[in-house]
Structures are given as C-alpha cells and as structure tokens.
N, C-alpha and C positions, 0 to 999 in steps of 0.2 A: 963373419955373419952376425954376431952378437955388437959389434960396433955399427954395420949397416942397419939395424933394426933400431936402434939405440937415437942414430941421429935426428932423426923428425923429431923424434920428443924432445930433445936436446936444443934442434933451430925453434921449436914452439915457447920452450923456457927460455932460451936467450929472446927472441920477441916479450915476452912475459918481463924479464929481466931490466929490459932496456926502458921501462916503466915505472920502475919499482917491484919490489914483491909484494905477490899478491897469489894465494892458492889459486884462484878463481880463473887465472891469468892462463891455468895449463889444461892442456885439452887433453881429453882421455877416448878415446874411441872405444864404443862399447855396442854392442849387439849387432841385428842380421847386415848386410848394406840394405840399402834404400832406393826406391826407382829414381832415376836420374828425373823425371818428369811428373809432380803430382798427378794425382789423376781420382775421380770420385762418379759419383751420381750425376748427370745434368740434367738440370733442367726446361722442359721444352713443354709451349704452349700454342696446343691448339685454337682457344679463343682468348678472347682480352678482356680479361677479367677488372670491370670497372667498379674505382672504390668509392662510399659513398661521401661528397663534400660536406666538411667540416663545419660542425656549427656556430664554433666561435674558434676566433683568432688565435694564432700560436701563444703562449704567452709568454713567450720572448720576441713577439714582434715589434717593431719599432712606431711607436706612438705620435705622429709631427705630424702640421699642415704642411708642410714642405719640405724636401730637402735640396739642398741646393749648393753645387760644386762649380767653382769656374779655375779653369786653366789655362795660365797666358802663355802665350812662346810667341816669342816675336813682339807683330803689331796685330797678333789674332788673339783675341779672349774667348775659349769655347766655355759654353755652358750646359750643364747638365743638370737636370731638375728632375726629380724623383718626387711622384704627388704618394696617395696614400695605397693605392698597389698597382700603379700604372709608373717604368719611366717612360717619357714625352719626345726624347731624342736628343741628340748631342748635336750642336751647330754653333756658327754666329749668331743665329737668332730659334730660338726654339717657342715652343707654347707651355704654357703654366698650368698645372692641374687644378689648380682652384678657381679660376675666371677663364681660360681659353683667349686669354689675351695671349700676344707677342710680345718678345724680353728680345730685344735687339742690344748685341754690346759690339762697340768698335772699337775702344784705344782697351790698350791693358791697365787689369787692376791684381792687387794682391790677388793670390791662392783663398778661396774661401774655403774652409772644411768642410764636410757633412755635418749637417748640427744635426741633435735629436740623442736620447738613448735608448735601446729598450729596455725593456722593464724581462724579469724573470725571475722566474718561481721556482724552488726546490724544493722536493718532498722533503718531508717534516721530520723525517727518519735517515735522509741520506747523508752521506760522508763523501771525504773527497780527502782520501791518504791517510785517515784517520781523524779530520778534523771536523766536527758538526758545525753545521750552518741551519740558520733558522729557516724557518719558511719560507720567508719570501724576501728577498735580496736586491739591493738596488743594482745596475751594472755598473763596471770600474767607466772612469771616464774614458771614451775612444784612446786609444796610443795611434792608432794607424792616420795616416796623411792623406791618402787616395782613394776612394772608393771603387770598391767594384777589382776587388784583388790586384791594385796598383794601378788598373790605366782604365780609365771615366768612359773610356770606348765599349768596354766590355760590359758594360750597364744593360746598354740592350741587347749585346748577342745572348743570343741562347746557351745553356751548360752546355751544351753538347757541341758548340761553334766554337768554344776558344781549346788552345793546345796548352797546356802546361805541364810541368816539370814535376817527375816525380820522383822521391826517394827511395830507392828500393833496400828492402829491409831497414826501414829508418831507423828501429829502435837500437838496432843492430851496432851500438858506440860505443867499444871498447878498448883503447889503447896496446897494441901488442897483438891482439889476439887475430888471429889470422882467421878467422869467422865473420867478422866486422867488414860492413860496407858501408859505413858512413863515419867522421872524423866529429860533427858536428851536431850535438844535442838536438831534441826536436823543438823547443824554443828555437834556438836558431836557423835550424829549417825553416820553420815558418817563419822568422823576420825576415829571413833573405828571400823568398817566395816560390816556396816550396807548396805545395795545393794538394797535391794527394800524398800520403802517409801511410806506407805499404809495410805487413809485417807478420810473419806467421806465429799461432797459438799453440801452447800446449800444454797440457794441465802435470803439476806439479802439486803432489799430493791436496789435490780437489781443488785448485787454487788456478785458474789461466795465467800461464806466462809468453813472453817472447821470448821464443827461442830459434836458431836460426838450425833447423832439418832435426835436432837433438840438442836438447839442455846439455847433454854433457860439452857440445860446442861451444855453444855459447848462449847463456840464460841471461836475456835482459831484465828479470825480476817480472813482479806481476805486471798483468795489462793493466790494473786500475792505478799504477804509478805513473807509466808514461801516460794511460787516456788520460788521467788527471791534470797533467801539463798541458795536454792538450785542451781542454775542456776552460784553463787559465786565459790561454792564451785567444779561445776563441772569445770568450767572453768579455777580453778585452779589445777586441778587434769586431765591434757590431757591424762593419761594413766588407768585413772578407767570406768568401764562402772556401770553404775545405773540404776534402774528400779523406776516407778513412777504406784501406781495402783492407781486411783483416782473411788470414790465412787461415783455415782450419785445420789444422795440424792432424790434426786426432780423429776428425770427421764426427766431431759429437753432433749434438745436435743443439740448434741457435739456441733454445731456450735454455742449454748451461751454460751459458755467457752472455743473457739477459740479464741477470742480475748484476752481473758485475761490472758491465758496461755500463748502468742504472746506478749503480753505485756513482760514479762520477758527475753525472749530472748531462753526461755527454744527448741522453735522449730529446731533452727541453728542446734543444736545436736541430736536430732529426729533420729530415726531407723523407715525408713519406705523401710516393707519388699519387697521384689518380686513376692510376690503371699500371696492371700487371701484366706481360710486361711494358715498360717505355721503349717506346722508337728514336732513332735518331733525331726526329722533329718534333717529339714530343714534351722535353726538358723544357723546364722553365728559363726565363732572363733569368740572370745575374739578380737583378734590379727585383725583381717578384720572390727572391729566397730570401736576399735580405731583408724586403721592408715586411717580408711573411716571419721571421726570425728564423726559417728553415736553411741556415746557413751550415749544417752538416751533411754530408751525403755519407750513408756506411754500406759499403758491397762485404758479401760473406763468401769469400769463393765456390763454397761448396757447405750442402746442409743447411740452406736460407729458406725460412717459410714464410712467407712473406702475407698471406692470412694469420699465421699465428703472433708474429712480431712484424708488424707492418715499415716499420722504421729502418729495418737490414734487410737490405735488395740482396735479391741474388746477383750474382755476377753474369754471369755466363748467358743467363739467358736476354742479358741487356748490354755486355759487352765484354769484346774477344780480346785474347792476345796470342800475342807472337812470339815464338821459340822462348822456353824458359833458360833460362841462366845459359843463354847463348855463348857456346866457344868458338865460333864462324862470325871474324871479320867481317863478314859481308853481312852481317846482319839481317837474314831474309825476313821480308815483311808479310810474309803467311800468316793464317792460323793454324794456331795449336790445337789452340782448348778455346772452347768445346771443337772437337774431332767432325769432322765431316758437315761443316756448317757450309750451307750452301752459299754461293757468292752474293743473291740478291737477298740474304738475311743478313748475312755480313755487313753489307753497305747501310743494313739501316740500325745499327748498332753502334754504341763509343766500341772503340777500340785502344789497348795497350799497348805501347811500344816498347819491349825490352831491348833498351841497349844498355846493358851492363858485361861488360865480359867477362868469361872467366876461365880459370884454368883447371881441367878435371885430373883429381889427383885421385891414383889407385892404389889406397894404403892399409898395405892386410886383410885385404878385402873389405874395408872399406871405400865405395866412393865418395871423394870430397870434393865440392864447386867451391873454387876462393878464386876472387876479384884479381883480373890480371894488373897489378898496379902499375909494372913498367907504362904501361900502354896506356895507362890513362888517361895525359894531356892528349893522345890522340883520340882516345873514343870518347873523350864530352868535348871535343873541338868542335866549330863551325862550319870547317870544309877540311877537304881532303879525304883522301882514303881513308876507309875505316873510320870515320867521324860522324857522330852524330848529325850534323847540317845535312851531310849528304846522303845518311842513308833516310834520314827524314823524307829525303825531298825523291827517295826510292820509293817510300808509303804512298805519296802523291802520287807519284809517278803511276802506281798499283792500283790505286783506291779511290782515288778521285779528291779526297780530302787527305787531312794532316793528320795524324792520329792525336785524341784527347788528351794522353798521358805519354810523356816521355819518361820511359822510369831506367835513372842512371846510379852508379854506385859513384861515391865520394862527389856530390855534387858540387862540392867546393873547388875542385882542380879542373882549374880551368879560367878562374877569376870572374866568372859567371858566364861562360860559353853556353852551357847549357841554354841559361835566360834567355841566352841571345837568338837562339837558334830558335825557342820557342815562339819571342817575339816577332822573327821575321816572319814565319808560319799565320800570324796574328795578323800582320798590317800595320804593327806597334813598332817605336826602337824601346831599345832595352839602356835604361841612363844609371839605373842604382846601383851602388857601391857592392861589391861581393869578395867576398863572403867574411862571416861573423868570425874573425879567426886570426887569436892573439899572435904577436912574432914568436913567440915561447911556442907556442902551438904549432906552427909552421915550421918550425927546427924537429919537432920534435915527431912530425909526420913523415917529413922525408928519413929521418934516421932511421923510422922502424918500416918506413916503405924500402928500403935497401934492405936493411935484414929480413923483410917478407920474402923481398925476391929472391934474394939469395939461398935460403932455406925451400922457396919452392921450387928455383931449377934444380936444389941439391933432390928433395926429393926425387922428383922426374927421375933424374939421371938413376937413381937407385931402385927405380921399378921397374925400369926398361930392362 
C-alpha cells in the first residue's frame, strides 16, 4: 500500500529528474478536487450596446501614405496595397488609395515588405519586467516578412473569417513536469504562428500568475512576465494581429488585473470594439486593426466588464467553445460554454475548437487532466482518425464554417500539421519551416514524453 501511493510521486520526480534538479519540478497535490469543467457567471445581452467613435487615432497606429506588398510565385505578381485605413484588394491589378488609379503588374519582381512604422507611447510610470521606459518610444524595426499574420490574403478577410492555430495553455513550458502542454516558449509560438495565446490566472499572494487548475501544479510565474514577452514581440511585429484569451482562475474581478496587464504596455495595442456584443460580421479586416494599431484582441473568460475596462472582451458572450480538456477522440464539435446557447446565436459567434486530449487521472481524490502525449502525432495530424484535419472538417460539417481557433497542446508535433490544417480551412498552402526547436530539444522531448507515458499508465493501472 505504502509503495502504491509512493509511486506517482516517484514517476513525477523521475520526469523532474530527467531535467535536472529543480524543487519546482515536483508536483504536490493539495486541497478539495476541482470541477472537471470551469464554469462562472455568463454573460447575455439583450440590446447592443453601442460605444462611442474614438476621437483621435490609436497611438500606435501606423503612420504612411501607402503600404504596399507584392508577392510573386510563379509568372503572377499579386499586390497588396494598404492606404491609410482602407485595404483595396489583393489581384494582378488592384487600385491605389491615394489617386484610384490601376497598379497592373505582369512579370515577377522581388518580395517587397510593408514599409512604414508605428509610432507608440507608454505611460510615463510603466515597467515592463522591471525595466522603465520613457514616454514615448520609437517602434523596433519590423522583423516580420508578410503581412497580415503570414499570408497578404488575409488583409481583407474579416477577424472572424480566418482559422488559426491556438496554444492551449501557452504559458504552461516546463520540462518534466507533467502539467505542461507546450515544449516551446511563447516567443516561439509566435514566430512559428501561433495567434491566440491561451492560459489560466491565479493570484499568488496579490500578485496574477499562470498557473495550470493550481500553482502547486504548475506556476508559470507572474502574468506581467510572459504578457511582457508578449507585448516584445508584438511590438516588433507592427504588421501581425494576436489574440490573448486569459483564464480567470479565481473569478476576480477584471479590474484586479487591469493593472497588471497595464503594467506591460499590452493596453496601447487593445482592440476595443464598437459595440457590445460583436457578431460574427461584425470584426474588423486584418488590414483596419493593423493600420488602426489595434493589433491585440484580449477575451476574459469570465468576470469581463466591458463598460468598466473596455479593452477585455468578454468571451462568451462573443464566442463559444467546445468540450474542455476533451478525453473523447472524437472530438464532438458542440457547445459547452456558455450552456444552453441557442443554435442561431451560436452561428453568429467566433467559436473555439478544443482539440487537445487528455488523459483523466484520479489521484487521492484528486482529479488530474494531463496531455495524452502517446497520441499526439495523431491528434495535431492532418487526416485520419482522431486528427485534427478531420474533426475540423466535423465543425464544417456542423456549423457551416471553420472554427476561429484551433487550440492544440504541443503544437510543435507534427512538423507544423497543425498550420496545415489551418491553412487548408483558409484557401491558403502552408510553406514555413516548423517548428522553433533545437535537436538537443527534440532528444530531450521524446525522453521525457516516454517517461510521461509511462508514469501515467502506471498511474491508471493503480486507481483502477
């Protein structure tokens, strides 16, 4: 008895082990269990609460009489022109924002970038990790190649028209620790194109952290470390738009984690919409967040006032998802949450796609959800059973559209399947290199992905 109770902590410290030592590394299980399914207040609107237009420009908008992208393949040169808050269209031959003449191109010429930077302001008083910055800051020069989060298509579709790929629990990057669903920093997530950035809060003596259901699990440190990375990297990327869905652990209320999200600088880029709530049709281009400089979108699951801090959307009452931390292959493309959402609200909503699996472990009365890793290469594959390609094209099948966010664990296994899958959903191919991730790295995944698995069918078999 005293050796069966023994081992789980034991297969935890060997994960822990095969890392290095680190205290941080060992999980302790501590207080009541936890509902397998969050659940809170939702929010529901019987009018449409319109907000009133802004009377001058973000100030991180982007400043230029033009911008302008051209992209060859083949013997076609498409071009893409972005005037000062209208894009014009994507073709062989499009029109110009500043005269409404025709720009016809036939032979191919180099990649041209987006030129232009914006400009952005930080209060006078804020930090970003501890380090002050002055007032008013120039932006780093562009790193990014492509506008319009990788493909010049997506300039005019609407937020709500393109699919992309989400991290679930991103912050969640710990070596060993069997609480982790991702391998790869959130820098890396977003070079490799990653778009929404998922990950539940919990306050740690007054202070918000990521933590994955309980700090004693797994404590990614404060939010203003990772927002911070965040907040780097968008600023150096003036031509990507990001999404940010943060958890409420706690169910506080938004304005104790106004400040700290403010702390980073993350607000300046805020997409705060024109009416409460947004419909499916009612998201802006691509093309009108960036040259507005509103290239952050922040949902709050639960506990969003959106009169008090107009910048953090509620979730729910603008978009749904489906089964949490799903253990059913089949991946049913229903709603969850919010509960009892009728079908013609539904459709006019983003929705969430969870495919992450996982395996529910029942230890000491503890319930525990950890990432099925065997199965992996099958649930971010492209087709086949139990793969994401296919239950994707289940959502379709459902819904009529693609769902807005595919949100997968270890988005890296798979060599960019995930992308791919997005892409096809898109009208796009998927050509960039994946994922960010040294061979030292890749040795060092699978070894502690075998002693995960090994450790959780030893559990299993000992609660049965």
């Amino acid at each position: 008895m005293i050796f069966s109770r023994l081992l789980p902590y034991g297969c935890l410290l060997a994960l822990a082990a095969s890392q290095g030592p680190s205290s941080q590394d060992v999980l302790v299980l501590t207080g009541a269990p936890r509902a397998t399914v969050p659940t809170g207040d939702y929010i529901s609107y019987s009018t449409t609460i319109t907000r009133a237009a802004a009377t001058s420009p973000s100030i991180s908008a982007i400043t230029t009489s033009a911008l302008v992208a051209t992209i060859t393949s083949g013997s076609t040169t498409r071009t893409t022109t972005l005037g000062f808050t209208t894009l014009l269209g994507i073709g062989t031959s499009i029109m110009t924002a500043s005269n409404g003449t025709v720009k016809s191109t036939s032979s191919p010429k180099p990649r041209i970038l987006l030129s232009g930077r914006p400009h952005t302001t930080r209060p006078a008083n804020s930090t970003m990790r501890g380090t002050s910055r002055s007032k008013t800051s120039t932006a780093a020069q562009p790193t990014n190649t492509t506008p319009c989060n990788n493909y010049p298509e997506f300039c005019s579709r609407k937020y709500g028209e393109i699919t992309e790929v989400a991290a679930h629990n991103s912050p969640f990057v710990k070596a060993g620790n069997a609480g982790a669903n991702q391998l790869l920093d959130v820098t890396a997530q977003l070079d490799d194109g990653i778009r929404l950035l998922q990950g539940q809060m919990h306050f740690v003596n007054e202070t918000p952290h990521f933590c994955h259901s309980t700090c004693d699990l797994l404590d990614a440190g404060p939010i203003t470390d990772y927002l911070g990375k965040v907040f780097d990297w968008v600023h150096s990327h003036p031509y990507d738009v990001v999404t940010l869905l943060l958890g409420n652990g706690a169910y506080n209320a938004v304005t104790t984690y106004q400040p700290f999200i403010e702390e980073t600088g993350l607000q300046q880029y805020a997409y705060v919409p024109p009416k409460i709530p947004m419909g499916i049709d009612d998201w802006p281009t691509l093309a009108s967040l960036i040259l507005g400089g509103n290239r952050v979108v922040i949902f709050l699951d639960y506990e969003a006032n959106q009169t008090a801090v107009p910048y953090i959307l509620d979730q729910f009452s603008q978009m749904w998802e489906t089964p949490f931390d799903p253990v059913d292959r089949s991946f049913p493309c229903t709603v969850q949450r919010p509960p009892d959402l009728a079908e013609a609200d539904a459709k006019n909503r983003l929705y969430l796609f969870n495919h992450n699996l996982n395996y529910d472990i029942n230890l000491l009365g503890n319930s525990i959800l950890v990432p099925q890793i065997p199965l992996l290469n099958v649930t971010n594959a492209a087709n086949g059973t139990g793969s994401l390609g296919t239950n994707t094209q289940g959502c379709v099948d459902m819904w009529g559209s693609a769902p807005k966010f595919l949100n997968v664990d270890y988005y890296n296994v798979g060599n960019g399947s995930v992308f791919e899958v997005a892409a096809h959903y898109n009208n796009v191919t998927y050509t960039r290199e994946c994922c960010g991730l040294p061979v030292s790295a890749a040795a060092r995944v699978a070894r502690t992905s075998w002693l995960a698995t090994a450790c959780v069918v030893g559990i299993g078999w000992l609660v049965l």
